[in-house]
C-alpha positions as CSV (number, residue, x, y, z in Angstrom):
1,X,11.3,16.1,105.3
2,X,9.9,19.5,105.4
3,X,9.7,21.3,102.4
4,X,11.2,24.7,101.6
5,X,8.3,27.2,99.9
6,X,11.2,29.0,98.3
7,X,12.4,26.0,96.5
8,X,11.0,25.5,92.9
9,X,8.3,22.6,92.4
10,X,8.8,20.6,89.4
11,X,6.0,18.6,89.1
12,X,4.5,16.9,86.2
13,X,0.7,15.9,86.0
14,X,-0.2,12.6,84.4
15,X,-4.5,12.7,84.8
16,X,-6.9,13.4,82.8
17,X,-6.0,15.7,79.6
18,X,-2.2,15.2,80.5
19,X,-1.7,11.5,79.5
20,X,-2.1,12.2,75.8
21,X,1.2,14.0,75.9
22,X,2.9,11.3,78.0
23,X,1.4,8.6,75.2
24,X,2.7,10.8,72.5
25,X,6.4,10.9,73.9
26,X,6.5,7.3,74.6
27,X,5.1,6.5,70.4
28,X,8.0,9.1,69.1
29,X,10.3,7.0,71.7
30,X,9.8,4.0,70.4
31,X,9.4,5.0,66.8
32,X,13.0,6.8,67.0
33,X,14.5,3.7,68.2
34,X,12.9,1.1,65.4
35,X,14.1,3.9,63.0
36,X,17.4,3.9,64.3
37,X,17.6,-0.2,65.2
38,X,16.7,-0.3,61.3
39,X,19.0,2.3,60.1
40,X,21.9,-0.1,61.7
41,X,20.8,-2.9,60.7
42,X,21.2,-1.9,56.9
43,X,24.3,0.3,57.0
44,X,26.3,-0.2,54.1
45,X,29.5,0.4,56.2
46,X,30.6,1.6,59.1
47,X,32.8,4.8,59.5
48,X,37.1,4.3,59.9
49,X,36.4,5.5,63.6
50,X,33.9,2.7,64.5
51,X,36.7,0.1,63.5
52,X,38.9,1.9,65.6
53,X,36.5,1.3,68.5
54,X,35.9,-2.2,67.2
55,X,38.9,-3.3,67.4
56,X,40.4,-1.3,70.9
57,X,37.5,-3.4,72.5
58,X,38.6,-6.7,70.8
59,X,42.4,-5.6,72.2
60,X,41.0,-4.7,76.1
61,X,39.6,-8.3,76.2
62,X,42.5,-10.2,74.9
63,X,45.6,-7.5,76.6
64,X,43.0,-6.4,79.2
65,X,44.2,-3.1,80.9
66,X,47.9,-3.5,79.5
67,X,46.7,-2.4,76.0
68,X,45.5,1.3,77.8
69,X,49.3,1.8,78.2
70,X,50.2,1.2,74.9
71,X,51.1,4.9,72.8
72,X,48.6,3.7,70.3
73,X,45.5,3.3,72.8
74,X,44.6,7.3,72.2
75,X,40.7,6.7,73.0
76,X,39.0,6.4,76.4
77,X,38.1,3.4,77.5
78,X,34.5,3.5,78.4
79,X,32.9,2.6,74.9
80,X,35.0,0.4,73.9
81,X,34.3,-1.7,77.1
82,X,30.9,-1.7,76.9
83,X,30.9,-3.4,73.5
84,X,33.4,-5.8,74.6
85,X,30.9,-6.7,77.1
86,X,27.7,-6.5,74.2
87,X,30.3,-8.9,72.0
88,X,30.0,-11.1,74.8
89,X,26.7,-11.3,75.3
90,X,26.1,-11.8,71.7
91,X,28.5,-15.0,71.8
92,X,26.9,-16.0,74.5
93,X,23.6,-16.5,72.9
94,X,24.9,-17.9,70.2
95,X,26.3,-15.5,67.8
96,X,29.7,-16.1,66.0
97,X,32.8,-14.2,67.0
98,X,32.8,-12.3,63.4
99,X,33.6,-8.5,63.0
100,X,29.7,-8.3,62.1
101,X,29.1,-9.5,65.2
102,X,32.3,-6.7,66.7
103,X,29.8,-4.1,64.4
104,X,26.4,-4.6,65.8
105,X,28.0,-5.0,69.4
106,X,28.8,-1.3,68.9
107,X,25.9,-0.7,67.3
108,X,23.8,-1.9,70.5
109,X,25.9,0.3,72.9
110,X,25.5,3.2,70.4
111,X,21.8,2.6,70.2
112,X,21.1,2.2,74.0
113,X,22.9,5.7,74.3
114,X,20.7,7.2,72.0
115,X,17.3,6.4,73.9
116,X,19.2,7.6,77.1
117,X,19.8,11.1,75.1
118,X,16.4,10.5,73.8
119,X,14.5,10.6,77.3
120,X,17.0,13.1,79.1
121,X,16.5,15.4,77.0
122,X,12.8,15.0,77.7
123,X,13.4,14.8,81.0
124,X,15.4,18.2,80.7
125,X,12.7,20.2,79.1
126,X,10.3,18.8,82.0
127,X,12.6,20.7,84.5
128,X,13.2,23.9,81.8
129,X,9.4,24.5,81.8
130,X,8.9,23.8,85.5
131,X,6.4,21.9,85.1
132,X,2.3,22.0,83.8
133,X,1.5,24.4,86.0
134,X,1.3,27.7,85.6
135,X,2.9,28.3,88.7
136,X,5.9,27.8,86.9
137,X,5.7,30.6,84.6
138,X,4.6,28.7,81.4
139,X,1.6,28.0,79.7
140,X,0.5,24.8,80.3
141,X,-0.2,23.8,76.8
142,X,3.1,25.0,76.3
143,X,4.7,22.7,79.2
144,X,2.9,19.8,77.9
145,X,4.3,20.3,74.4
146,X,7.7,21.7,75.0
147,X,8.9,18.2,75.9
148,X,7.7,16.2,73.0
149,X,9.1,19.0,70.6
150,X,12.0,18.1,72.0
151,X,12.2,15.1,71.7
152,X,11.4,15.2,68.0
153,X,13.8,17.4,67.6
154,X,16.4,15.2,68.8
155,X,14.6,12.3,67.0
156,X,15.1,13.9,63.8
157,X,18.5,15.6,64.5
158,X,20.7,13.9,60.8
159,X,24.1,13.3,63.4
160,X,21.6,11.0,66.1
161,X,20.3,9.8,62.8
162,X,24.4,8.8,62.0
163,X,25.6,8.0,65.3
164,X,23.3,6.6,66.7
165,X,23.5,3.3,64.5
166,X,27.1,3.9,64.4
167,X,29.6,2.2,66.6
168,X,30.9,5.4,67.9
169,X,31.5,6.6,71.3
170,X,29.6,10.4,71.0
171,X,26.0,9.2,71.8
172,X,27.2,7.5,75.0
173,X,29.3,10.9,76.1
174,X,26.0,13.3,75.5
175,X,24.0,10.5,77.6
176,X,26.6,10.9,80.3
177,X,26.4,14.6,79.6
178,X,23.0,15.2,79.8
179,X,22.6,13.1,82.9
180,X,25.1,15.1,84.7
181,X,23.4,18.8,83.8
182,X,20.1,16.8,84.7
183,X,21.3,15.4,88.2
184,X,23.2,18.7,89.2
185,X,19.7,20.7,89.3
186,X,17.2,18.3,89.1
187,X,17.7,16.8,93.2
188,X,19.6,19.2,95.1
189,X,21.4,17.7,97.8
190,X,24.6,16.0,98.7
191,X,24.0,12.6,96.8
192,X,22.8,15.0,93.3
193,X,26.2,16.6,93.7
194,X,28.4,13.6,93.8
195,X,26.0,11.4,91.5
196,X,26.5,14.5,89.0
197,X,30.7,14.2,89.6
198,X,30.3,11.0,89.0
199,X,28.8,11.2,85.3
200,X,30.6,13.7,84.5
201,X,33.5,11.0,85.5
202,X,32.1,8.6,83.4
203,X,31.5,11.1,80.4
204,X,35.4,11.9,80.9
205,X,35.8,8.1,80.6
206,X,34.2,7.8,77.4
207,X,35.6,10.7,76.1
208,X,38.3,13.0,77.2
209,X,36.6,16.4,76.9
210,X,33.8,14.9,79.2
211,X,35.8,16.9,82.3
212,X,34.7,20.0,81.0
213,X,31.2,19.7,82.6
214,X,32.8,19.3,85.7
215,X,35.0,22.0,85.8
216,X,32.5,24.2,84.4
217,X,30.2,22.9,87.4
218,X,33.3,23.6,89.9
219,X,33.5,27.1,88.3
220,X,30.0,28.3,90.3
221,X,27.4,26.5,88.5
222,X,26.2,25.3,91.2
223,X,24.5,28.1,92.6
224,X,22.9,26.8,96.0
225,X,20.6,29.1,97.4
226,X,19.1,29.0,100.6
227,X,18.2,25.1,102.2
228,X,20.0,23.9,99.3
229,X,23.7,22.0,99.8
230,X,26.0,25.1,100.5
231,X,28.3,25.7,97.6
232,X,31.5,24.7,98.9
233,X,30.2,21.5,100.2
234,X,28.9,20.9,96.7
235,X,32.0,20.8,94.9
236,X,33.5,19.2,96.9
237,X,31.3,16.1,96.6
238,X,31.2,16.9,92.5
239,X,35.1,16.4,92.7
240,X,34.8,13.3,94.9
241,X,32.3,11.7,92.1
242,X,34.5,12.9,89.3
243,X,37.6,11.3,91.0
244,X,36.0,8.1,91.7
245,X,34.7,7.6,88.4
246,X,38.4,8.6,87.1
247,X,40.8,7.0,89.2
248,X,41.0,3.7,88.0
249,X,41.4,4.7,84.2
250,X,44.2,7.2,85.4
251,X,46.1,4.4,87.6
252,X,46.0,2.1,84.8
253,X,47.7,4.4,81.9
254,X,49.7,7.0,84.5
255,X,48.4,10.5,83.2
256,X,45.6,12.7,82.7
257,X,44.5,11.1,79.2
258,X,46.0,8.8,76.5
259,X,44.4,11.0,73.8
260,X,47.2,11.5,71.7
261,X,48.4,15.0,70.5
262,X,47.6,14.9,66.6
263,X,50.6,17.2,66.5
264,X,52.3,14.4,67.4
265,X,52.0,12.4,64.1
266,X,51.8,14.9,61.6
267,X,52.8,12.3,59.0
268,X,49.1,12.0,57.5
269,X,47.4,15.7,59.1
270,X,48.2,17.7,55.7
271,X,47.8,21.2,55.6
272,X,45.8,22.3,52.6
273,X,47.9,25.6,52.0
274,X,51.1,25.0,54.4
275,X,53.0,21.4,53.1
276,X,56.3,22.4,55.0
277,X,54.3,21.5,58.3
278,X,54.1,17.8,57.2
279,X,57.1,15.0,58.0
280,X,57.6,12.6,55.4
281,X,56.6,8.6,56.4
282,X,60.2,6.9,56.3
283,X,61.4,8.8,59.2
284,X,57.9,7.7,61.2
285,X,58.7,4.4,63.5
286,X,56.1,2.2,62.4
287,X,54.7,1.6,66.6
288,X,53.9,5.9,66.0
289,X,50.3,5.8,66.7
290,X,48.3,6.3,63.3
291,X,45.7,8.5,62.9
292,X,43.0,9.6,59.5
293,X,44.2,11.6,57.1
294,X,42.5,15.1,57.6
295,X,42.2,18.1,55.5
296,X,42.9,21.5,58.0
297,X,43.2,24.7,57.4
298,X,45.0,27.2,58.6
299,X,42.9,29.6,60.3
300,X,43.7,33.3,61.0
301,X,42.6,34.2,64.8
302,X,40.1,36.3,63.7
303,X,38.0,33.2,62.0
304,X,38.3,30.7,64.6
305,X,35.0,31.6,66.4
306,X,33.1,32.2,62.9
307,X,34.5,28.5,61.8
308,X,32.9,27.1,65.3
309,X,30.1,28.8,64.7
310,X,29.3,26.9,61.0
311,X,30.1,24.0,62.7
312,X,27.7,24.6,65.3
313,X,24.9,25.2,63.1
314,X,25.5,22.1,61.0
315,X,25.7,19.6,63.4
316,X,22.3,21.5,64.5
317,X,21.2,21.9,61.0
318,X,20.2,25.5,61.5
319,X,16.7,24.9,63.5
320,X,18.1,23.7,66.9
321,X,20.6,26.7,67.6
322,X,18.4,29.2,65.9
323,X,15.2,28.1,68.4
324,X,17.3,27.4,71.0
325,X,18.2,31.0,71.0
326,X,14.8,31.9,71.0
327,X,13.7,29.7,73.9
328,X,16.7,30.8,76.4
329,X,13.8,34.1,76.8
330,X,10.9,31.7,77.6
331,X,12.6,29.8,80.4
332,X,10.5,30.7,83.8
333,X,12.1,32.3,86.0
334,X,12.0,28.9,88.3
335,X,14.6,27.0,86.1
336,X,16.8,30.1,86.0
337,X,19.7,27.7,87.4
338,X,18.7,24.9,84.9
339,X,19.1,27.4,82.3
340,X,22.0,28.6,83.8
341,X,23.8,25.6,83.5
342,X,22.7,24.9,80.0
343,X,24.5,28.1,79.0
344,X,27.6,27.7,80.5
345,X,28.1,24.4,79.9
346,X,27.3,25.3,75.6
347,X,29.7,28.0,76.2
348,X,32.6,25.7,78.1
349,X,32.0,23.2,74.8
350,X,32.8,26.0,72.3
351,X,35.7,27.5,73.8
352,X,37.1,23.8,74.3
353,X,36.2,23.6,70.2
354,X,37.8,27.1,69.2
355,X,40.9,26.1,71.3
356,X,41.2,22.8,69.6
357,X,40.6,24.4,66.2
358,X,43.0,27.2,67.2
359,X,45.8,24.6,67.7
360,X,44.9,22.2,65.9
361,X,43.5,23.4,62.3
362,X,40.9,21.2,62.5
363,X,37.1,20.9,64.2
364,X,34.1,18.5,62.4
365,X,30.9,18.9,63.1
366,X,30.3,16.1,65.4
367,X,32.6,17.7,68.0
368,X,29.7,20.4,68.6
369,X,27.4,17.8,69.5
370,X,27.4,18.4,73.2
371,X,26.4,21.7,72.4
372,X,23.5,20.9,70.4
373,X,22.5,18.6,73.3
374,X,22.1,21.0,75.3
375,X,20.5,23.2,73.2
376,X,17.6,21.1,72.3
377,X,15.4,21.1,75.5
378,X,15.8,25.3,74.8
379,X,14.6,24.5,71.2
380,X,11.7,21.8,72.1
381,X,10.6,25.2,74.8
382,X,10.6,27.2,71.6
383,X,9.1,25.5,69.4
384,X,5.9,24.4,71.7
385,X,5.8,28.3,72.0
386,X,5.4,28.9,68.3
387,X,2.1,25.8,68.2
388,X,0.4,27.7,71.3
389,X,-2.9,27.6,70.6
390,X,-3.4,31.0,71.7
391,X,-0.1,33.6,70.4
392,X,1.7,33.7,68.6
393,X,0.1,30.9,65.8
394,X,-4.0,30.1,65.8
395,X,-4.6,28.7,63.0
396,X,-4.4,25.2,63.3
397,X,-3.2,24.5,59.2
398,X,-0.4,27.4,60.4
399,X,0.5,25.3,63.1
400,X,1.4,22.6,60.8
401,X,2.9,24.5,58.0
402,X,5.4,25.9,60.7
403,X,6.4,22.8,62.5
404,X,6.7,21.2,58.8
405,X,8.8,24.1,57.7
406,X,10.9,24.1,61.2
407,X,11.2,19.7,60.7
408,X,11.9,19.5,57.1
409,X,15.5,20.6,57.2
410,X,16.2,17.7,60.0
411,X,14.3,15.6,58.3
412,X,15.4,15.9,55.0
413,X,19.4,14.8,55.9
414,X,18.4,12.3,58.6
415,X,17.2,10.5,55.6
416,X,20.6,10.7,53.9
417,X,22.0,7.3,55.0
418,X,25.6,7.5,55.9
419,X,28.6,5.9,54.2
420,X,27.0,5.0,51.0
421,X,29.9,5.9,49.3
422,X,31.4,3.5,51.6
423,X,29.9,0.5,50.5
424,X,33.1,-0.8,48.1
425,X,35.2,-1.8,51.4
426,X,32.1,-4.7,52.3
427,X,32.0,-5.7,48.8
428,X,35.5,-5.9,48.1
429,X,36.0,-8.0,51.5
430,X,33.6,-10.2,50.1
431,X,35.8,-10.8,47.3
432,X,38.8,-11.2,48.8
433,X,36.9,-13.8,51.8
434,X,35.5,-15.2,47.9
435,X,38.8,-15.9,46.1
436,X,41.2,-16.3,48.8
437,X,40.0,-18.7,51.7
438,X,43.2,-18.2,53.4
439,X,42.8,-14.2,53.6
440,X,42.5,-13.7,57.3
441,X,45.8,-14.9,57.7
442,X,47.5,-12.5,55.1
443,X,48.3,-8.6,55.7
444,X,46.2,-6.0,54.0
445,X,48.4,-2.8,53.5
446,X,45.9,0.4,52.9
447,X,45.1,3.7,54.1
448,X,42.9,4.6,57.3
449,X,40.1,4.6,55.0
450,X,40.8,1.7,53.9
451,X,41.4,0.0,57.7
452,X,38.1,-1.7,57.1
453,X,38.7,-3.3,54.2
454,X,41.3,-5.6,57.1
455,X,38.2,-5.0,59.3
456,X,35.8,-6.9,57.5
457,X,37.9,-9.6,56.4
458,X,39.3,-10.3,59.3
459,X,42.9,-9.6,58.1
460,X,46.0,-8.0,59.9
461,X,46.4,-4.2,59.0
462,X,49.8,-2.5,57.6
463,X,49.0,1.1,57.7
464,X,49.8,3.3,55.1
465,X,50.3,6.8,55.7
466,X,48.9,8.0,52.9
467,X,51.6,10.4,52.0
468,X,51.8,9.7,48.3
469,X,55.0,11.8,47.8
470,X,57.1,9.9,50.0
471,X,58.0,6.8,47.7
472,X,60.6,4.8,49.9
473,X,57.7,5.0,52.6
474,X,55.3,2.4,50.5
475,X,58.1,0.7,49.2
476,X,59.1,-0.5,53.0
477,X,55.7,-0.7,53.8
478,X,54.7,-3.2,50.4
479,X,58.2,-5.3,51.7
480,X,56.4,-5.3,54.8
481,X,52.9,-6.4,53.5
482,X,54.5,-9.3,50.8
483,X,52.2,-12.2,50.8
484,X,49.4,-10.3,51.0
485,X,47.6,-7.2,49.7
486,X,47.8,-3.8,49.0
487,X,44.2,-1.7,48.3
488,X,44.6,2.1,47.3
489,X,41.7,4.1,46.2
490,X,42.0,6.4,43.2
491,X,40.1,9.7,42.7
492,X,40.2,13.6,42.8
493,X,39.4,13.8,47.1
494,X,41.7,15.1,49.5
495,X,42.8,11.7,50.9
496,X,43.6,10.3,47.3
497,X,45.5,12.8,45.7
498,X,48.8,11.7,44.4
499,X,48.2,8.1,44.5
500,X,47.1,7.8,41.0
501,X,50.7,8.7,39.9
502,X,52.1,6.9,43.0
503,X,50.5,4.0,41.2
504,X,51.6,4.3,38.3
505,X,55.5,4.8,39.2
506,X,54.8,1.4,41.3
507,X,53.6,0.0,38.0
508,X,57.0,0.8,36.4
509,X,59.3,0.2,38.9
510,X,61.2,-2.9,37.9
511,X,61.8,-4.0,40.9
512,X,58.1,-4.2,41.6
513,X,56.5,-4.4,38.6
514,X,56.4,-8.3,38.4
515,X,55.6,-8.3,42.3
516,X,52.0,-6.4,42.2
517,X,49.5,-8.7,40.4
518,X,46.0,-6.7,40.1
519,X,43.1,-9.3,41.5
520,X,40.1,-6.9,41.8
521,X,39.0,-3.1,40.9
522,X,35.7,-1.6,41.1
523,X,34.2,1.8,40.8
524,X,31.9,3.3,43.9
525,X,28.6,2.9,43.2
526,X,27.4,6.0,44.8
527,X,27.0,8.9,42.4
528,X,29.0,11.8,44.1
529,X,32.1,9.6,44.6
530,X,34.0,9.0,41.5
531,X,36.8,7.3,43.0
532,X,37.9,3.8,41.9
533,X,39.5,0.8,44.4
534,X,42.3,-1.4,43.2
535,X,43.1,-4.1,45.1
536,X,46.8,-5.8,44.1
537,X,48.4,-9.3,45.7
538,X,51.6,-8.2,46.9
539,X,54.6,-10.8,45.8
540,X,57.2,-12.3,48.1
């Protein structure tokens, strides 16, 4: 094939001078990944969403795709598969079928994402700086360095730090994410346009705002120009990749998504200045699909984008979105369609975010991740910019004052390990697994928070919704529990206000009284949670 002298060369040297940069990615690579594998391996406790992932793969291999049909299945498939299959492969090489084993299953899958994220984002920055050349309209000190900025960026960014030894399903949708943008303009042609449709399919099949690459795409982000794939042709193959990927899930639960409106179960979404908007628990059928207890605000229109924007800059602790800024004027003018994309796909993400928040009063900071994705080859750019050897920084002690100054902030919260507060729900399962050999068989009745208290020993879980205030609620939900247990947390937070003095008018209830025996209470151990656990046996 002939090449076209008005198509950008990307091309990478790997001789002489240029391998120390290639050695220097592959060390971070590795040493990202042992810090991560480690970081799993001693988690006090993973979050309420990883059992929730857990336990939908443990359902997909005993239902199979029956359970994706069922009103509480409200997470995409794709995850949750994948660790089945890791569970699997554990067992098979001789590992027991525990819910540690269920844990580092998800861990695995999480952890595989993250070196995919690791080296496409790499990989991205490559294409952004057009290569070593100068052709390409960067320094080549800068080219060579832009990359491995990034990637320490990313290595270093506190939620890969979290999620990436997490069993959650956001590192695998960034991988998919990534791939796509990196597909779409890194090999123009027909089988780049339906191999980038067909991540994006499987980004939408791990989670559901993983269309919004390929509608963004469809919306003229592919931008042939001339001996390129002619546009129309293009998105046509994106759709046929995007379908392909999508078309089983959607024949198998009979809609777009199962993600479940939160509106839907208002029961447990409190409204920190609006109660009227929350529905008591008795008049909740106990098959209504059960979701966390969240704190949301009620946003006037006016702070929606502001609220997106802290967000944003959290999950990217400051540095990313402020460099990446920076770096979207130092892309050559070669990547201009790389750079392209980048943008509209970070802008498709927030206005997907401020539309959520706008309906529904809520947005955390691991919802911007996508964004920050994308923004990190930008900030790796700028940053490489900053250590040129030449402008703006010579001094070589500057150099590393800056890139200290620029690291420290990542640095300093990726070393924050998550969920110590967290630790009580292992320690009391111990207990229970301790006192009670017959626990797995008995009913743990508890809050979401609480769901892996049942996770870890094992037991069936009788959710609580948490809703303190509505007394008849826990009473049918302790008849529904008797024979086994009943944990409720006590403190100050958000999710445990009221149960305190929900506690207490248990306590003196006659008719339960004598039916809730007190077998273990502890204090968290970690210093910025004061709450307290009380676990009760539950009488027949």
């Amino acid at each position: 094939m002939r090449s076209d002298p008005k198509r950008p060369v990307h091309r990478v040297s790997v001789g002489g001078a240029d391998r120390a940069p290639f050695a220097a990615l592959a060390l971070l690579f590795v040493a990202a990944l042992a810090w991560r594998a480690a970081w799993a391996a001693t988690l006090p406790c993973i979050s309420r969403d990883g059992v929730t992932f857990c336990n939908y793969a443990r359902e997909l291999g005993e239902r199979g795709a029956a359970y994706l049909r069922e009103p509480s299945t409200h997470q995409h498939p794709l995850y949750p598969l994948l660790v089945l299959a890791a569970q699997r492969t554990l067992r098979a090489v001789g590992f027991a079928d525990s819910p540690l084993t269920w844990q580092s299953a998800g861990q695995l899958v999480s952890l595989f994402a993250h070196a995919g994220v690791l080296l496409l984002t790499a990989v991205l920055t490559m294409r952004l700086v057009g290569g070593s050349s100068v052709e390409g309209g960067v320094a080549p000190a800068v080219a060579r360095r832009a990359p491995l900025m990034a990637m320490l960026l990313a290595a270093l960014l506190p939620m890969h730090a979290w999620l990436g030894a997490e069993p959650m399903s956001d590192e695998l949708h960034l991988m998919f994410h990534l791939g796509a943008i990196a597909t779409l303009c890194g090999m123009p042609g027909a089988m780049a346009a339906l191999a980038g449709g067909a991540l994006g399919g499987l980004a939408f099949l791990t989670r559901p705002e993983g269309a919004a690459l390929t509608f963004v795409a469809l919306a003229g982000l592919l931008r042939m120009r001339a001996g390129l794939l002619p546009r129309g042709r293009a998105a046509l193959l994106v759709i046929v990749g995007f379908i392909a990927m999508a078309l089983p899930y959607w024949a198998a639960v009979g809609k777009f998504s199962a993600k479940k409106d939160p509106l839907a179960a208002e029961v447990q979404l409190a409204i920190s200045d609006d109660r009227s908007r929350v529905t008591t628990a008795s008049s909740i059928s106990p098959r209504e699909p059960y979701f966390a207890k969240l704190e949301r605000t009620n946003l006037d229109w006016y702070a929606i984008l502001p609220e997106v924007a802290h967000q944003l800059f959290r999950c990217g602790r400051v540095v990313v979105p402020l460099l990446a800024l920076a770096g979207l004027m130092l892309v050559p003018r070669s990547a201009a369609h790389l750079r392209n994309l980048i943008v509209a796909a970070a802008l498709g993400h927030l206005t997907l975010c401020a539309w959520l928040l706008h309906k529904h009063d809520y947005l955390d900071q691991r919802h911007l991740l996508p964004v920050v994705g994308v923004m990190t080859p930008l900030a790796g750019l700028a940053l490489a910019q900053l250590l040129d050897g030449r402008r703006p920084v010579r001094s070589p002690a500057l150099k590393v004052l800056l890139l200290v100054v620029m690291c420290f902030p990542l640095a300093w919260y990726s070393l924050h390990r998550p969920h110590g507060e967290d630790r009580i729900w292992p320690l009391a399962a111990a207990k229970l697994r301790e006192t009670d050999a017959s626990v797995r068989e008995r009913p743990i009745l508890t809050g979401s928070s609480g769901r892996r208290l049942a996770f870890y020993t094992g037991s069936r879980w009788i959710p609580w919704f948490e809703y303190p205030e509505d007394y008849p609620a826990i009473v049918t939900a302790l008849e529904r529990a008797a024979g086994g247990y009943f944990a409720v947390q006590l403190g100050e937070g958000f999710e445990l206000r009221g149960n305190r003095e929900m506690l207490d008018r248990l306590m003196a209830d006659p008719a339960w009284s004598g039916r809730l025996v007190e077998v273990w209470r502890a204090t968290s151990e970690d210093a910025r949670d004061k709450s307290e656990l009380r676990i009760l046996r539950v009488g027949g």
